[in-house]
C-alpha positions as CSV (number, residue, x, y, z in Angstrom):
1,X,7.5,-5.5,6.1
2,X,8.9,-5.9,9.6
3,X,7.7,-4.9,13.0
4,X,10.4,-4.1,15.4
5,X,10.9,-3.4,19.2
6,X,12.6,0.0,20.1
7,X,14.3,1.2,22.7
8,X,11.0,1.8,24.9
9,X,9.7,-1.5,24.5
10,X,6.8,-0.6,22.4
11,X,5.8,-2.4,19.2
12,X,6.4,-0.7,15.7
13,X,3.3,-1.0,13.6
14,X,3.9,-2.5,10.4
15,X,2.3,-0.5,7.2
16,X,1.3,-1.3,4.0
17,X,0.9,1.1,0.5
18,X,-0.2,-0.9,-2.4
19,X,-0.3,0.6,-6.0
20,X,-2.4,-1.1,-8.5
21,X,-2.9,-0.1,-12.2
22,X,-5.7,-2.2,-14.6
23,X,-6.8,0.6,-17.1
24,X,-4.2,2.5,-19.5
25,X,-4.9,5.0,-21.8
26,X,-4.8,4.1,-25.3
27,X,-5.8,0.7,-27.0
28,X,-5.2,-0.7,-24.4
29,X,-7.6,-3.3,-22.6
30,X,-8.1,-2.9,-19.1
31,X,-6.2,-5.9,-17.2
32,X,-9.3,-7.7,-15.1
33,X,-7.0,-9.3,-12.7
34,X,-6.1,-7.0,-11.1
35,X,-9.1,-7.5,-8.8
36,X,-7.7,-9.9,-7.5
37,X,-4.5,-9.1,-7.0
38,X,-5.9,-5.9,-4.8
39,X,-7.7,-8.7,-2.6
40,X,-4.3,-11.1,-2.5
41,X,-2.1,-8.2,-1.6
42,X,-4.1,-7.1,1.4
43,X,-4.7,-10.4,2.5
44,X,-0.7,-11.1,2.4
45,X,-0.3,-7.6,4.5
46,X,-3.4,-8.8,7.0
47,X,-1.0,-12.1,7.3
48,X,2.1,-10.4,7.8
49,X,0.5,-8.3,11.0
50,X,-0.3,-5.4,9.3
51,X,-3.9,-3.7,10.6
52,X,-6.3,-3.2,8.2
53,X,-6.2,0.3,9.4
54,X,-2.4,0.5,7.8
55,X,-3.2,-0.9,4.6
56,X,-3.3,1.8,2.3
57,X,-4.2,1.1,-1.7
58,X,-3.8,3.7,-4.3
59,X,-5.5,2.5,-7.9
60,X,-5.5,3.9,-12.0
61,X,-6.0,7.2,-12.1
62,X,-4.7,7.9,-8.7
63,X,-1.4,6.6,-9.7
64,X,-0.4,9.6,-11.7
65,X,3.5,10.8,-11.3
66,X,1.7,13.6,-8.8
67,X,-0.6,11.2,-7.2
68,X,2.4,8.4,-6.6
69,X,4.5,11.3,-5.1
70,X,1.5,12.4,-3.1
71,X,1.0,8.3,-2.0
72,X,4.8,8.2,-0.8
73,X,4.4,11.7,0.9
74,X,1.4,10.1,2.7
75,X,3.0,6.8,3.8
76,X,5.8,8.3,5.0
77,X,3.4,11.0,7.4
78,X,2.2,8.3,8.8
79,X,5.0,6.4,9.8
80,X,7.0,6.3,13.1
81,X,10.7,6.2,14.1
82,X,11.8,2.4,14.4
């Protein structure tokens, strides 16, 4: 993530989309850390200069194919030139 100066001497705000998965279909068990990794991830972003306002998390069953399309399509709305 990098914030960068353009031509008008204005800042470029730095964003954030974070995609997390802990439950699967199937036998499979639910991965409990991933708790924390949500926290860690948005506290590396906060670190990095990126607003909590620009931190955007998708999780499980919002992580479909249509609903990671969907995230990108988002993120990419909301982003500026430079």
């Amino acid at each position: 993530m990098c914030a960068l100066l353009n031509s008008t001497g204005v800042r470029a705000e730095a964003h954030a989309l974070l995609m997390f998965i802990s439950a699967y279909q199937g036998n499979v068990p639910a991965l409990k850390g991933v708790t924390f990794d949500v926290a860690n991830a948005k506290s590396i972003a906060r670190r990095i200069g990126v607003r909590e306002a620009n931190i955007t998390v998708y999780r499980d069953q919002q992580l479909t194919l249509a609903g990671i399309r969907k995230a990108f399509d988002d993120f990419y709305e909301r982003l500026e030139p430079n």
